[in-house]
Phi, psi and omega in degrees: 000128168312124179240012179260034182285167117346134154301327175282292149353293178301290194325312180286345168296312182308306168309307194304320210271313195296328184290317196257052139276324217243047172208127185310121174280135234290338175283312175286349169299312151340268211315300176329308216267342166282288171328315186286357195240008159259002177106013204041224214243037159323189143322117191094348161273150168286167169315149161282002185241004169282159177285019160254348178284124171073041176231156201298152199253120189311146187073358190167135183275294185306159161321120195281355184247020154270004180087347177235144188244121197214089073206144180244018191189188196277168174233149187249155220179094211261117167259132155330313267199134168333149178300138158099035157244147234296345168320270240276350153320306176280352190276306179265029173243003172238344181281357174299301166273003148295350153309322211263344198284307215270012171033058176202144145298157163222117157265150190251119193216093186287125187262060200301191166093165165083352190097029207070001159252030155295304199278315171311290224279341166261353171246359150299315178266025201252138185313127180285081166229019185087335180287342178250119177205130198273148178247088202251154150295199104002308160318357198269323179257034169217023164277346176265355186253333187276358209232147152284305217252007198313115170336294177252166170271120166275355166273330175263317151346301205249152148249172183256160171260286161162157177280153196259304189217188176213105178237151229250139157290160167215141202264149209208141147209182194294154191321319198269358191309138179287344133326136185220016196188162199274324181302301143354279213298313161358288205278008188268281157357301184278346198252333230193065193265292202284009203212006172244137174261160193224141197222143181211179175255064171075141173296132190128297169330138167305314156305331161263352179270355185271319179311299187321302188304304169324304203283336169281342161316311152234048126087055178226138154253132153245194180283145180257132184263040198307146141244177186275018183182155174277350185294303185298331169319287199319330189278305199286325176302289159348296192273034197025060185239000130256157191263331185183170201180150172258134151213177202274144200304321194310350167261336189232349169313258203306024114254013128295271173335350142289336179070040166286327150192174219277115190269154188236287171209143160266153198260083191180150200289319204199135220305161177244162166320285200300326178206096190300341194268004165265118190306133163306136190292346162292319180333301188280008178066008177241070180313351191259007175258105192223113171219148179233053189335101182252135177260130186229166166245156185226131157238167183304188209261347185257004183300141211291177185271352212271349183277298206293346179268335152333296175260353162276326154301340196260340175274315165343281189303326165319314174284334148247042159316135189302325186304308179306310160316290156008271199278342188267339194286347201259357187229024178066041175188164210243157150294136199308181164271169180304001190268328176270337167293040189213150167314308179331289221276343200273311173263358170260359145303299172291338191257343153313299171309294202312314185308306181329291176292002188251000197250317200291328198269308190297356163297326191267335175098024203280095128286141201303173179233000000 
């Protein structure tokens, strides 16, 4: 896949690909007419309530009487967002074992910029054949309220996979910062507005929208730092060369705990395991800063169904591989429930959140750009 496209490129591709939807595509029109002369779900299908049924097959997740033989090669598996950073953490720590289910490799090859909608906007427009699949956050429902120009519809654009976790922030600043309690920082923030920098991933990002919440929370604007990832944040924060940012534990545990830099709060209802000594932002008097990161798989919208249930079996199982429990629980979040690893729970998710953030960005007074 090409990564020097345009947003504007994309965006006139996209448009061109929604126009040419209201005429049936031509492969599944294929694949119907080879199911109906097999018979459906005939002789040689398993039953539907058996455990073999919509379930990944060795060497390939689809069906042979589905008419597609699927995966017959590696699959790329697109993070938005910079290599070390809490995306792309969570992309390769589920993309291991759906290798060994989907018997293909999957390379993870990040396409940064724009706030994640680069990397949506080349993988809207990417051959629907299963083999190109996005890995987005929570920003996948807030690009529509932040963007004028969004390449793509993420409700029309896409088909869903199922969501992988849902993880809770944490408010950080650089080591040596003089705020030492989330009350400090407040009153630091609010004293010292024109001269504090705030470090985000883009517009769009989970960090910037927990940054939005923090700066309407306490009625403060400061300076915004973007980078193309919290991984290059994250660095500059260590290296004090910014004063504070919100991410995700899956990013900020082992440098909280190490004391590469300074916990404020976590943005959750209630203290997490990995790191218990960190106070809640209600704790901390700012009960509206409540954020939960959810991580989903996407492929583009014309992709066959017999595929998206393919990678949705194959994540299903992923999720509960133990390695996997394991390494997401040491980095302060669990895998979702099963109800939420399927398209079903995965797009009444998605279609929740866009309301959801759009009420919260025009509240904030944001206009897209």
């Amino acid at each position: 896949m090409r990564q020097d496209r345009s947003l504007e490129s994309i965006r006139t591709s996209a448009a061109t690909k929604r126009r040419a939807r209201r005429t049936p595509w031509p492969a599944l029109a294929a694949a119907a007419l080879l199911l109906s002369a097999c018979g459906g779900g005939a002789t040689g299908s398993p039953p539907a309530d058996s455990p073999a049924a919509g379930s990944p097959t060795a060497g390939g997740g689809a069906s042979p009487t589905s008419g597609i033989a699927y995966p017959e090669g590696p699959i790329t598996m697109i993070v938005p967002f910079a290599a070390g950073g809490p995306t792309d953490t969570v992309t390769r720590l589920v993309a291991k074992p759906m290798e060994t289910i989907l018997g293909q490799t999957i390379v993870v090859q990040n396409v940064a910029g724009a706030g994640g909608t680069l990397a949506a906007g080349q993988v809207a427009e990417a051959p629907a054949d299963g083999y190109t699949v996005l890995m987005h956050h929570i920003g996948m429902s807030t690009a529509p309220s932040l963007y004028a120009s969004l390449p793509y519809d993420p409700l029309v654009d896409f088909k869903t996979i199922g969501l992988v976790t849902e993880v809770p922030m944490t408010i950080i600043g650089r080591p040596d910062f003089e705020p030492t309690t989330l009350e400090e920082l407040v009153a630091y923030v609010k004293a010292n507005a024109d001269t504090v920098t705030y470090a985000n991933a883009g517009i769009g990002a989970a960090s910037h929208l927990c940054g939005l919440l923090f700066m309407s929370a306490i009625d403060t604007k400061v300076t915004e730092v973007p980078y193309d990832g919290t991984g290059p944040a994250m660095e500059d924060l260590a290296g004090s060369q910014v004063d504070f940012m919100c991410d995700q534990t899956t990013n900020t545990t082992e440098q909280i705990k190490s004391g590469g830099v300074k916990a404020y709060a976590i943005t959750s209802p209630e203290r997490n395991d990995a790191l218990p000594d960190v106070p809640t932002t209600t704790e901390g008097g700012l009960p509206d800063v409540q954020v939960r990161v959810w991580h989903g798989l996407y492929v583009p919208a014309d992709t066959p169904d017999e595929i998206v249930q393919a990678l949705s079996a194959a994540l299903q199982a992923a999720l509960t591989d133990q390695n996997v429990i394991d390494k997401f629980a040491d980095l302060g979040t669990v895998p979702v429930s099963a109800d939420l690893a399927t398209p079903e729970g995965h797009t009444a998710k998605l279609q929740s959140e866009i309301e959801l953030w759009k009420a919260v960005i025009e509240a904030a007074g944001v206009t897209p750009q």
